[in-house]
OpenMM code with the backbone's topology and positions (N, CA, C; nanometers):
from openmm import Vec3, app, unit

residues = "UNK UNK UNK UNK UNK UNK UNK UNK UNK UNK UNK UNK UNK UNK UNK UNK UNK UNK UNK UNK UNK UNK UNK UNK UNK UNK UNK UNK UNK UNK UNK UNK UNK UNK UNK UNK UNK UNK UNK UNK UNK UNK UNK UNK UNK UNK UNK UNK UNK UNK UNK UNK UNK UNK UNK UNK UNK UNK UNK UNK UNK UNK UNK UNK UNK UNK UNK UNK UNK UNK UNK UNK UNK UNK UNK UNK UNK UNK UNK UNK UNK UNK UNK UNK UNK UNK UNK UNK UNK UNK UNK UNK UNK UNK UNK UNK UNK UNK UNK UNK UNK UNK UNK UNK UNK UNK UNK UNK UNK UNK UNK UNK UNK UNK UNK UNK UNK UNK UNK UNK UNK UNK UNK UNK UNK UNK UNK UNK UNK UNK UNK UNK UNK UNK UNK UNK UNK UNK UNK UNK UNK UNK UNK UNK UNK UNK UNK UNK UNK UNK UNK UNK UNK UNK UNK UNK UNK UNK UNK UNK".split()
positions = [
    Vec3(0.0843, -0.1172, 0.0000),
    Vec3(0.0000, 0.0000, 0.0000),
    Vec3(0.0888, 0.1236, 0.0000),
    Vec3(0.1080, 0.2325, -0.1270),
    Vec3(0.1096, 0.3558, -0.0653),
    Vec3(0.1221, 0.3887, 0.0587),
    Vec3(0.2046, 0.5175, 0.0528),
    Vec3(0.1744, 0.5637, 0.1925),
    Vec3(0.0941, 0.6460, 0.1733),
    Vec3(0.0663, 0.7041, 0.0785),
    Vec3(-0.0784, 0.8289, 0.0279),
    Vec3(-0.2099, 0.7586, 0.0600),
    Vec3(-0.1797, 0.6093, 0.0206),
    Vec3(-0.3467, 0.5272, 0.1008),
    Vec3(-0.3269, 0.5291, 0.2318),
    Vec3(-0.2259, 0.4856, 0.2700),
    Vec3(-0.1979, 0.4477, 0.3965),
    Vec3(-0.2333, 0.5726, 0.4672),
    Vec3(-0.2328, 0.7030, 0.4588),
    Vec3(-0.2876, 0.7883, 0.4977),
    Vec3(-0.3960, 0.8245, 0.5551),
    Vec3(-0.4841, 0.7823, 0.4209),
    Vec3(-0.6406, 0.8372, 0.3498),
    Vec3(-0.6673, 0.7263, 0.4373),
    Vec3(-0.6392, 0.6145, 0.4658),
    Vec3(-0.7098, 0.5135, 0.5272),
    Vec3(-0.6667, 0.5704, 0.7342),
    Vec3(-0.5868, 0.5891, 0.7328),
    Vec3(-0.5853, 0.6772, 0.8828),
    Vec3(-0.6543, 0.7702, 0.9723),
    Vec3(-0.6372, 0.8774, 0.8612),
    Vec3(-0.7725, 0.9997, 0.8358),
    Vec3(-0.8969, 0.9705, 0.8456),
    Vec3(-0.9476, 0.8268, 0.7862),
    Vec3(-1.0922, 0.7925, 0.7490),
    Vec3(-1.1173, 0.7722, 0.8776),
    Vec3(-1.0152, 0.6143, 0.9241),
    Vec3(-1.0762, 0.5710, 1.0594),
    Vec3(-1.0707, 0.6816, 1.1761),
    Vec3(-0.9674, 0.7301, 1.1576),
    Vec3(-0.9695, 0.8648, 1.3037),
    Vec3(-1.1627, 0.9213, 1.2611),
    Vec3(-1.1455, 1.0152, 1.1790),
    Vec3(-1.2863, 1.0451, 1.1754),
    Vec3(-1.3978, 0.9445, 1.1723),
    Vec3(-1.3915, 0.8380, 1.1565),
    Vec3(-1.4954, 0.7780, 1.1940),
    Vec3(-1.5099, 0.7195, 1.3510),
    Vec3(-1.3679, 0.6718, 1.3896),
    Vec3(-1.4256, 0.7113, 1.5227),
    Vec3(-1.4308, 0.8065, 1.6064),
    Vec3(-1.3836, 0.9383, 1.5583),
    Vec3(-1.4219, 1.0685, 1.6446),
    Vec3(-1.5668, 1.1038, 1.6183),
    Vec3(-1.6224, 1.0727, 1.4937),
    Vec3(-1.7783, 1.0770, 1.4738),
    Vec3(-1.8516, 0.9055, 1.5740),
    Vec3(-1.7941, 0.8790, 1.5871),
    Vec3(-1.8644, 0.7262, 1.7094),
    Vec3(-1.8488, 0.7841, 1.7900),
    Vec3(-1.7642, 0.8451, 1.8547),
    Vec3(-1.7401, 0.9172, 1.9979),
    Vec3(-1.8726, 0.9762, 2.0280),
    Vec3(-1.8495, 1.1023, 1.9468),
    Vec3(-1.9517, 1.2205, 1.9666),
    Vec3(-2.1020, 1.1680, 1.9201),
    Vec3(-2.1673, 1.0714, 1.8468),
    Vec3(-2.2797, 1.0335, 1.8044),
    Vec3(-2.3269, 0.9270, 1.9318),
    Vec3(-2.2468, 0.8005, 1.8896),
    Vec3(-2.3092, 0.7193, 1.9850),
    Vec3(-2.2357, 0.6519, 2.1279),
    Vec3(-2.1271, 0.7298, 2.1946),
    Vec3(-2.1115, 0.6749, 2.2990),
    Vec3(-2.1225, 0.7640, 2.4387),
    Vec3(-2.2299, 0.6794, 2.5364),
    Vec3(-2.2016, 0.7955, 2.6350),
    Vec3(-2.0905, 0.8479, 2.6946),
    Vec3(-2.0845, 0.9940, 2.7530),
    Vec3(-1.9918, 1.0706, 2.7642),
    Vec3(-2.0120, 1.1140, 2.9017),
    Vec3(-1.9167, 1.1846, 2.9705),
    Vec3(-1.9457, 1.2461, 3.1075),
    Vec3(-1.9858, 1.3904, 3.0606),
    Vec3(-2.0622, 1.4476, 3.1334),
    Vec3(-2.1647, 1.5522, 3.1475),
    Vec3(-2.0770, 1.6707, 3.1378),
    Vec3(-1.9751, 1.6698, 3.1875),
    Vec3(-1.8870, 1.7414, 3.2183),
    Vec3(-1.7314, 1.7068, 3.1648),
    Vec3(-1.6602, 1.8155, 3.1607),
    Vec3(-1.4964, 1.7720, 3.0552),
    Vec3(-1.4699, 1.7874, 2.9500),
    Vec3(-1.3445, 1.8205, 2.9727),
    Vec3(-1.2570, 1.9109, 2.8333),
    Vec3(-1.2881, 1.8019, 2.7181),
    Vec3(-1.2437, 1.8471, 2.6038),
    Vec3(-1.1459, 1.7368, 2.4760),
    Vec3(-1.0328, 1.7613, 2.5373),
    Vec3(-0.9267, 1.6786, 2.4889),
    Vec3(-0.8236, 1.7308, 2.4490),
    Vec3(-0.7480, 1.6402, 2.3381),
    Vec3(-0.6739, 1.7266, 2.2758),
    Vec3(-0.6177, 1.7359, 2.1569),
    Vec3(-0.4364, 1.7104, 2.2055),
    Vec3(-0.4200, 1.5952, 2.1924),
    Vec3(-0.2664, 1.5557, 2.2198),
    Vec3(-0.1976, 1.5371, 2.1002),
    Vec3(-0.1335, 1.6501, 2.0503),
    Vec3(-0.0699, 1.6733, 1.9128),
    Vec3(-0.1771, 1.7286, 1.8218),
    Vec3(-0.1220, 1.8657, 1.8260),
    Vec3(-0.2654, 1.9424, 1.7112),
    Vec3(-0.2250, 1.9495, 1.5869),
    Vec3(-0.0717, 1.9109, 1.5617),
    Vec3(-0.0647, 1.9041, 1.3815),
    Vec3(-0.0403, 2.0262, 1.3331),
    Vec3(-0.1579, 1.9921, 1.2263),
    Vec3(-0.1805, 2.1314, 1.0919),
    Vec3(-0.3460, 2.1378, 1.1879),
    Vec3(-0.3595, 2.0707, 1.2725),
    Vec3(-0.5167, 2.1331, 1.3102),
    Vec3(-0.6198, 2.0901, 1.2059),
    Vec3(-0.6015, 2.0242, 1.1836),
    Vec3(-0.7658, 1.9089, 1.0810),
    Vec3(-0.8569, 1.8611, 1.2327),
    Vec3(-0.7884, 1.7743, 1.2547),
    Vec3(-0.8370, 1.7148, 1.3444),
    Vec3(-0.9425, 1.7870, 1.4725),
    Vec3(-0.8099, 1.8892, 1.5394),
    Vec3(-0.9054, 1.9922, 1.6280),
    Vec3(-1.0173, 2.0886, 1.5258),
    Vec3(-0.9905, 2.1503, 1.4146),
    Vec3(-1.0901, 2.1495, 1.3610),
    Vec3(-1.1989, 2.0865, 1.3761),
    Vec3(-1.2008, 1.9378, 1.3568),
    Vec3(-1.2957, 1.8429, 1.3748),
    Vec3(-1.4028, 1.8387, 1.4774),
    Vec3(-1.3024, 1.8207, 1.5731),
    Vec3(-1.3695, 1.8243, 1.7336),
    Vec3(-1.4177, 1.9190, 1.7780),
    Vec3(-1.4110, 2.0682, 1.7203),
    Vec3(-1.4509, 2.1654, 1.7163),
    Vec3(-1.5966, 2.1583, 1.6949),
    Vec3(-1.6164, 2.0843, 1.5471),
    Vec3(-1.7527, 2.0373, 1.5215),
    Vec3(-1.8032, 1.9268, 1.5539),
    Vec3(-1.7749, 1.8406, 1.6098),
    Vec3(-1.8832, 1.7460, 1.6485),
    Vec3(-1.8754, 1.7622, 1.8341),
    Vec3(-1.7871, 1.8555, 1.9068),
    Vec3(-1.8225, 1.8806, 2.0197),
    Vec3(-1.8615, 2.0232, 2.0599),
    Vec3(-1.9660, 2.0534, 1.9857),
    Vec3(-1.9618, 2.1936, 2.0300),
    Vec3(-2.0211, 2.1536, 2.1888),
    Vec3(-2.0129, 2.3096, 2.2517),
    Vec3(-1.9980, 2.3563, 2.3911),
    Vec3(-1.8802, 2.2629, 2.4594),
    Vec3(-1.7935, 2.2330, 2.4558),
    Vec3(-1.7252, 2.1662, 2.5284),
    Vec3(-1.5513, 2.2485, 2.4925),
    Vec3(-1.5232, 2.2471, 2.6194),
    Vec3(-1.3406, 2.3338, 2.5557),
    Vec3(-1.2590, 2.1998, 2.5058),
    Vec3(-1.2199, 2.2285, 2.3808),
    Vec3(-1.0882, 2.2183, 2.3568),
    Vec3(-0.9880, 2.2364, 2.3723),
    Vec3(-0.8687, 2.1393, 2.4224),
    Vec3(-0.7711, 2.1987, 2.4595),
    Vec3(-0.6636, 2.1328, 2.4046),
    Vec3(-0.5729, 2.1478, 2.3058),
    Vec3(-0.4723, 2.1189, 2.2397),
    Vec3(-0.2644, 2.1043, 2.2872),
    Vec3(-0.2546, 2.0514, 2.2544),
    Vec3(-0.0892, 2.0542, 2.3436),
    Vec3(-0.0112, 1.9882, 2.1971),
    Vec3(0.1034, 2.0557, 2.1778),
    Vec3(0.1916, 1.9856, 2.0427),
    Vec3(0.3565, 2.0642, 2.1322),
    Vec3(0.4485, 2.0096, 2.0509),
    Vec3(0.6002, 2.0385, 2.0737),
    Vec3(0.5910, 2.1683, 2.0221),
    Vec3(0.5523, 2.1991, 1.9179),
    Vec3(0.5295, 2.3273, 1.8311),
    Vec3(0.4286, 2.3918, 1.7481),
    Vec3(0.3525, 2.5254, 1.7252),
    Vec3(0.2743, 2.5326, 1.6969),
    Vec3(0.3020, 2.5537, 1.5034),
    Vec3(0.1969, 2.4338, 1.4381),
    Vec3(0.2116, 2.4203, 1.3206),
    Vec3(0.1210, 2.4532, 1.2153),
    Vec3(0.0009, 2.4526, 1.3360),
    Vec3(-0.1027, 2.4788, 1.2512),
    Vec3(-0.1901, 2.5915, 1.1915),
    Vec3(-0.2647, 2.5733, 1.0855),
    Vec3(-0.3214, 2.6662, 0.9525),
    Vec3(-0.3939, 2.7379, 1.0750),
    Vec3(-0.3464, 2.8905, 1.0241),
    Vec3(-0.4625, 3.0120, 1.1314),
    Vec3(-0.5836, 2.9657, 1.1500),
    Vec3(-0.6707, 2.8963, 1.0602),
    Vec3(-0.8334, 2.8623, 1.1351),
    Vec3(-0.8378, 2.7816, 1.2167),
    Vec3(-0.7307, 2.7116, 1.2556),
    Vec3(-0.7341, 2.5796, 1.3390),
    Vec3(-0.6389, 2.6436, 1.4751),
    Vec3(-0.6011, 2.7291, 1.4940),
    Vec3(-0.5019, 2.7646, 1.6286),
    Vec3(-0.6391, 2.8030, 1.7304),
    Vec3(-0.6137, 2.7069, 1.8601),
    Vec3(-0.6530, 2.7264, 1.9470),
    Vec3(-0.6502, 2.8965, 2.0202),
    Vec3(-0.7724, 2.9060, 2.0957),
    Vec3(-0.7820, 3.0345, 2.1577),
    Vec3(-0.6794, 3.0611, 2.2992),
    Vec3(-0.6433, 3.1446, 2.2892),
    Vec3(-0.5199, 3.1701, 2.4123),
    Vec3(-0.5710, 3.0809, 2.5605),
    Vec3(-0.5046, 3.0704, 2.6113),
    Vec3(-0.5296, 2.9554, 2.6939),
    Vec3(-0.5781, 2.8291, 2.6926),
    Vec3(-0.6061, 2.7686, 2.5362),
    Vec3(-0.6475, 2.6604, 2.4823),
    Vec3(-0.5143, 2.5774, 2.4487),
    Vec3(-0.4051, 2.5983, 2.4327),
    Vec3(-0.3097, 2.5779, 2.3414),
    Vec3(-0.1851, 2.6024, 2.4608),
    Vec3(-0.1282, 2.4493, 2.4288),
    Vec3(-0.0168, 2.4115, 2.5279),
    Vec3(0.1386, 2.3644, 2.4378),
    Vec3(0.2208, 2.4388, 2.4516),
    Vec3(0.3472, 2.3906, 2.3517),
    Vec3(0.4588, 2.3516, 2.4694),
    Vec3(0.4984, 2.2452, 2.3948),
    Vec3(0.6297, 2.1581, 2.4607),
    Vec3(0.6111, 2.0345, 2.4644),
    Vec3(0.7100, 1.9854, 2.5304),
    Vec3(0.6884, 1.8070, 2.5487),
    Vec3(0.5453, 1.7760, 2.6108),
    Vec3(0.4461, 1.7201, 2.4899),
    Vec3(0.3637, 1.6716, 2.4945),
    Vec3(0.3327, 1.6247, 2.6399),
    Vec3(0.3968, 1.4946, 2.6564),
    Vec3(0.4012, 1.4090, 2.8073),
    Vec3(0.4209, 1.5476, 2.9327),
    Vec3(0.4510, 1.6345, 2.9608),
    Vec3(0.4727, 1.6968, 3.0143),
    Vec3(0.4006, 1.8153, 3.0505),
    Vec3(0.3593, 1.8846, 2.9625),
    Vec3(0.2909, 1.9875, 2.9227),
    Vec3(0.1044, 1.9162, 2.9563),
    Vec3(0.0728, 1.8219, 2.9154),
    Vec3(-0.0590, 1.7682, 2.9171),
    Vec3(-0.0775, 1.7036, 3.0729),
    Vec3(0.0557, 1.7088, 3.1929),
    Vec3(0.0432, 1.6875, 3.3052),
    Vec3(-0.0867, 1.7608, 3.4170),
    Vec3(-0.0668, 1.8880, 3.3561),
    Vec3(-0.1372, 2.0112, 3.4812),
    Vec3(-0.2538, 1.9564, 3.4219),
    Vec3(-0.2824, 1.8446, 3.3308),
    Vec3(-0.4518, 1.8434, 3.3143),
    Vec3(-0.4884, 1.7557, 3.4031),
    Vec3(-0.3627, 1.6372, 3.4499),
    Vec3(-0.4283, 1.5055, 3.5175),
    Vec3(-0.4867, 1.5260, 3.6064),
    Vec3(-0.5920, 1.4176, 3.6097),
    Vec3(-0.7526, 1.4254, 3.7482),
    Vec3(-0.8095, 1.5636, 3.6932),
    Vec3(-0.8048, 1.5995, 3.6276),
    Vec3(-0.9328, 1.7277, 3.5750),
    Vec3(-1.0468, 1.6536, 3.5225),
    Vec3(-1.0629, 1.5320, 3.4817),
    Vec3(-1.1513, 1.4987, 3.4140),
    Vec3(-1.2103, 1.4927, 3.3047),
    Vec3(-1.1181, 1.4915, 3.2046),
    Vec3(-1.1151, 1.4689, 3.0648),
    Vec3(-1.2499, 1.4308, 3.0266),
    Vec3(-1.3377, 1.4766, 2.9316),
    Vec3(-1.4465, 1.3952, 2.9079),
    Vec3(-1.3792, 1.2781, 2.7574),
    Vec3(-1.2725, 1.3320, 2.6891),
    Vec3(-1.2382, 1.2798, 2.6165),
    Vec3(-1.0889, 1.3478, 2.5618),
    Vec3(-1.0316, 1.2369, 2.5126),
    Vec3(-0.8624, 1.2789, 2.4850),
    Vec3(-0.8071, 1.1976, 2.3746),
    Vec3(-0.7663, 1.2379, 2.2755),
    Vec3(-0.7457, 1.1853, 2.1833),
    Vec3(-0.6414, 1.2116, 2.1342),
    Vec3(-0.5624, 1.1238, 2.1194),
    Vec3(-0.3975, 1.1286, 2.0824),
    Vec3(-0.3240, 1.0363, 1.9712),
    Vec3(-0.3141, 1.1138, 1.8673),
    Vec3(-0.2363, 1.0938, 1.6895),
    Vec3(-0.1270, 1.1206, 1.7273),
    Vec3(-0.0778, 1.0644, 1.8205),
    Vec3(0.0888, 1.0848, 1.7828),
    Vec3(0.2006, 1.0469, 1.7633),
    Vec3(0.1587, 0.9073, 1.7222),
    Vec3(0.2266, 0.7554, 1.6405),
    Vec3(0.3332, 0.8503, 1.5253),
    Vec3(0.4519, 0.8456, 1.4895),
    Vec3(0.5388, 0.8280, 1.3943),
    Vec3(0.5257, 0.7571, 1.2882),
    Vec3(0.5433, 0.6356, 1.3020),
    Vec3(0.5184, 0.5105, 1.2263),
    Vec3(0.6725, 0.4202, 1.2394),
    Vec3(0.7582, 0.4776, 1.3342),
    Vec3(0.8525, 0.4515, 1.3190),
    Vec3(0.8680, 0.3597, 1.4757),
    Vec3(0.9190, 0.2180, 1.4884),
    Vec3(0.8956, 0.1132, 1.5738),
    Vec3(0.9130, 0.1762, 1.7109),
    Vec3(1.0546, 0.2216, 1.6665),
    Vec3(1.1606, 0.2275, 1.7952),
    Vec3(1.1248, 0.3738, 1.8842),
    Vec3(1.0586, 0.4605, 1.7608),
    Vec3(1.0072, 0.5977, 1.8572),
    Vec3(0.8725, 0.5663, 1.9000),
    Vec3(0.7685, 0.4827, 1.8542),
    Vec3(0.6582, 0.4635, 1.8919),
    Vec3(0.6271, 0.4163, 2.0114),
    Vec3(0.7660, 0.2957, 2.0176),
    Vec3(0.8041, 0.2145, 2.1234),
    Vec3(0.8219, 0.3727, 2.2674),
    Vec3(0.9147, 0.3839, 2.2512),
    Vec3(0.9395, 0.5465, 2.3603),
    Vec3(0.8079, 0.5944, 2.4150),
    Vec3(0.7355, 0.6675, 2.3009),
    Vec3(0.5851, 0.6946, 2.3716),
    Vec3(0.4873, 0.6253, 2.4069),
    Vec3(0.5337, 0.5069, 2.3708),
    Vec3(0.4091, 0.3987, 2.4217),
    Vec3(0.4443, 0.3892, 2.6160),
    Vec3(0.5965, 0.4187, 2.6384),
    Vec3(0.6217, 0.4126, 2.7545),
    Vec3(0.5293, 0.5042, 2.8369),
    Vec3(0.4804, 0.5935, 2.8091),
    Vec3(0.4280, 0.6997, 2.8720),
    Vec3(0.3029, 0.7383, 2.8474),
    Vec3(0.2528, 0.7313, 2.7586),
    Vec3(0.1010, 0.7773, 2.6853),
    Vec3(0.0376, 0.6943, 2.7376),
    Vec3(0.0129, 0.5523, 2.7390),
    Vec3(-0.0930, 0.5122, 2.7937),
    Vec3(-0.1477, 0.5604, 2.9526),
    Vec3(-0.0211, 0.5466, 3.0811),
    Vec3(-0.0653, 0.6182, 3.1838),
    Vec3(-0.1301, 0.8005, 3.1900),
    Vec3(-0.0403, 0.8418, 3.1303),
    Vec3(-0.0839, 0.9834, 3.0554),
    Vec3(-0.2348, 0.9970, 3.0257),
    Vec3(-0.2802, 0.9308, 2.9179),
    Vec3(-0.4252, 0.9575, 2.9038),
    Vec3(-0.5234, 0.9042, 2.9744),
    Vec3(-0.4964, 0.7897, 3.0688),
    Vec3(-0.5021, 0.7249, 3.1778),
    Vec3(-0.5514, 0.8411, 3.2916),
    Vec3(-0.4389, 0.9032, 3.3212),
    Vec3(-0.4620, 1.0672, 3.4441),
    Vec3(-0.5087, 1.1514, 3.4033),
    Vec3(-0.5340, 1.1510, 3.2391),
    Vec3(-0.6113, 1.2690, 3.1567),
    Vec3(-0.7630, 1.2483, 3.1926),
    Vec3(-0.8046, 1.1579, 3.1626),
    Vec3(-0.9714, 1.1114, 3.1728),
    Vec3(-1.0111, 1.1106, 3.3111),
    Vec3(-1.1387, 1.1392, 3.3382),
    Vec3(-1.2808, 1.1379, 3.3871),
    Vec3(-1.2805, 0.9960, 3.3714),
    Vec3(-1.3747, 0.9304, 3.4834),
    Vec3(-1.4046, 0.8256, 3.5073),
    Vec3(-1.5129, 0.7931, 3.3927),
    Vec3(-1.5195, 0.7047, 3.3346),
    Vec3(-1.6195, 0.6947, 3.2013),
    Vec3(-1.5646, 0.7824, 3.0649),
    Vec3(-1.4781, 0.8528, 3.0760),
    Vec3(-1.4439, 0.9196, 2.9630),
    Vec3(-1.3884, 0.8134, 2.8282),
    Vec3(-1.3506, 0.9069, 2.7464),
    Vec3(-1.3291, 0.7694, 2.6162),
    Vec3(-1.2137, 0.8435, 2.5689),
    Vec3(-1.0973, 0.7227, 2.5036),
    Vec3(-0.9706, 0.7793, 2.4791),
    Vec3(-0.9750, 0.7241, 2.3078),
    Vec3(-0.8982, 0.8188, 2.2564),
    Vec3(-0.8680, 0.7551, 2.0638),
    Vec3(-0.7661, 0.7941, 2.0876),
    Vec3(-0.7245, 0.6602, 2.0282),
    Vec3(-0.5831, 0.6774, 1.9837),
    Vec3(-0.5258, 0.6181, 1.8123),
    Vec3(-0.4285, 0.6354, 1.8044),
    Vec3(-0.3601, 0.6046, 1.6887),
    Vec3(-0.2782, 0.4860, 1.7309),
    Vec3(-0.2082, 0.4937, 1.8713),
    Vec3(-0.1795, 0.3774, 1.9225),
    Vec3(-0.2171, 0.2950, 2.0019),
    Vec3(-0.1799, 0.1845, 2.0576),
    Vec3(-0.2686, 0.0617, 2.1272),
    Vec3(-0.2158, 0.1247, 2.2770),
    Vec3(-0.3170, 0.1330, 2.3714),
    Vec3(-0.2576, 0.2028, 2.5266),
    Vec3(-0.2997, 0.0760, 2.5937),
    Vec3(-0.2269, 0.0093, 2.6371),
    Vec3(-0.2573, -0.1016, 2.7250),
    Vec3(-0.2122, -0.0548, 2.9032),
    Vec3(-0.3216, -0.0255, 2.9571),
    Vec3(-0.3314, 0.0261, 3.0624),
    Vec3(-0.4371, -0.0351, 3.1814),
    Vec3(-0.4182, -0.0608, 3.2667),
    Vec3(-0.5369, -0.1275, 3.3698),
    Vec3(-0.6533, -0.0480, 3.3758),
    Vec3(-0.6446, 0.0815, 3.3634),
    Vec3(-0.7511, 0.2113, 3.3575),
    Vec3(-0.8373, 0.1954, 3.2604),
    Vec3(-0.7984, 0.1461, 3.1553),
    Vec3(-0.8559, 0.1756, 3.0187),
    Vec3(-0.9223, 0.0311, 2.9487),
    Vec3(-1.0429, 0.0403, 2.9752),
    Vec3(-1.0765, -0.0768, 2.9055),
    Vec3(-1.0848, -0.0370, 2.7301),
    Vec3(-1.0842, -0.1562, 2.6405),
    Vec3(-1.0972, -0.1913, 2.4952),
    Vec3(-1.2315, -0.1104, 2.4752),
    Vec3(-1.3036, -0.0426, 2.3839),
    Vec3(-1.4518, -0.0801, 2.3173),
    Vec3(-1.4391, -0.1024, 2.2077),
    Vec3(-1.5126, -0.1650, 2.1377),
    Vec3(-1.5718, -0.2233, 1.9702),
    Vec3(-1.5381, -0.0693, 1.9283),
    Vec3(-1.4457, -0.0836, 1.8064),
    Vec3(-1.4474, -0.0123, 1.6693),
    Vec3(-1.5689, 0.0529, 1.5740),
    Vec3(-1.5962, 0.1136, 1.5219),
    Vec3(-1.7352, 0.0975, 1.4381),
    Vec3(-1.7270, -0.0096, 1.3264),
    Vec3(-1.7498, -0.0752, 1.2488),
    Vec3(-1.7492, -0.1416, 1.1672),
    Vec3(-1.6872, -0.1101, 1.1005),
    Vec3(-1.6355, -0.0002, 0.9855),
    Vec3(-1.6189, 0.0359, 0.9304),
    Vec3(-1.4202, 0.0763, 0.9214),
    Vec3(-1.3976, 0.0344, 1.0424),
    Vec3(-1.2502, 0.0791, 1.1112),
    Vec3(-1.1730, -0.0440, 1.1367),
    Vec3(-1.0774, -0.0722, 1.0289),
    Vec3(-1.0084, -0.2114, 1.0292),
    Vec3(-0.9310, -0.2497, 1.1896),
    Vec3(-0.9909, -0.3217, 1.2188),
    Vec3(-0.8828, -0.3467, 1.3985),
    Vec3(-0.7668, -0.3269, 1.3271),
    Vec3(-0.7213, -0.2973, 1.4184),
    Vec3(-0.5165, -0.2162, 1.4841),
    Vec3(-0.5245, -0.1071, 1.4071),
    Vec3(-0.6269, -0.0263, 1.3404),
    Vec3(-0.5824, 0.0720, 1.2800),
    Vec3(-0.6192, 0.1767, 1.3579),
    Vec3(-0.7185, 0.2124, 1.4427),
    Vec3(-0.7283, 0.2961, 1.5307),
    Vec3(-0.7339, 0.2053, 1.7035),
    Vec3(-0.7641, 0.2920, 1.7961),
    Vec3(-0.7993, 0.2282, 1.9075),
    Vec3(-0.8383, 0.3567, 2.0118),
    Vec3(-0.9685, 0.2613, 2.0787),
    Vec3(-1.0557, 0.3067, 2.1598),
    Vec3(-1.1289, 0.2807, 2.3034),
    Vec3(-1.0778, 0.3656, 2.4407),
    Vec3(-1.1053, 0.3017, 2.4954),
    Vec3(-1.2092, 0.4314, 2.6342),
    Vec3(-1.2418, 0.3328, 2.7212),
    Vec3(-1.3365, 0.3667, 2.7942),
    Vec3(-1.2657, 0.3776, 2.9599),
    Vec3(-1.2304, 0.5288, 3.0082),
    Vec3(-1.1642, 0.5187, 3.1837),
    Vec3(-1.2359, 0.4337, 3.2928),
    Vec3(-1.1550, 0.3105, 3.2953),
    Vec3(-1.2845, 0.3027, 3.4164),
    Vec3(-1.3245, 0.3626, 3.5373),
] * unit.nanometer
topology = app.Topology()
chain = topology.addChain("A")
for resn in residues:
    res = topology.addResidue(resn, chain)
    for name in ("N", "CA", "C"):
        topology.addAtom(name, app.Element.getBySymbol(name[0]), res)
């Protein structure tokens, strides 16, 4: 496969399960998004629209993204990701979603050390996590994919 499919097929499943999120799974009443790696800002774009009233809150190493997509001052956290997304833990995340897979083994390997507890202290009890990578964490149970989302290509889970 391309990596131009390999892409388009990334993109698809992220949005389809950020549209499962926001359509059909319950959510806590209360709690941020957050946006762990904002990119070029597609994505927070996204969440923009399928969560309205709810803050967004974004964190990247550097800010990259297209002027319609830059978070509002105090929305927007720059530096080491793992670090920077700390002052959120026990706030209660209603949801946190983190693209920030490489594709590359040995660096994926590195953040896998840390991200899963990370979004783990990010979430609200019942909150729901997307990821790009697999977070194997005692906190975090598995849920079903939508159909439409080849297993291992995204992953989704529920704080207990």
């Amino acid at each position: 496969m391309s990596r131009l499919d390999s892409f388009i097929r990334r993109m698809m499943a992220q949005r389809d399960v950020l549209n499962h999120v926001a359509a059909d799974l319950e959510l806590p009443a209360q709690g941020a998004v957050l946006e762990l790696g904002l990119g070029n800002g597609r994505t927070y774009s996204h969440l923009r629209e399928i969560f309205p009233g709810r803050r967004i809150i974004a964190f990247d190493r550097a800010l990259a993204a297209h002027e319609s997509s830059i978070p509002a001052p105090g929305d927007l956290f720059l530096g080491e990701i793992r670090d920077s997304a700390r002052q959120f833990a026990r706030q209660d995340a209603a949801v946190v979603h983190a693209d920030i897979g490489t594709g590359n083994a040995a660096r994926d390997a590195l953040t896998l050390e840390w991200l899963p507890a990370l979004v783990a202290d990010l979430l609200g009890p019942g909150g729901i996590g997307v990821s790009g990578l697999p977070l194997q964490h005692p906190r975090l149970e598995p849920l079903a994919l939508p159909a439409a989302v080849p297993a291992d290509r995204y992953f989704l889970y529920r704080r207990r």
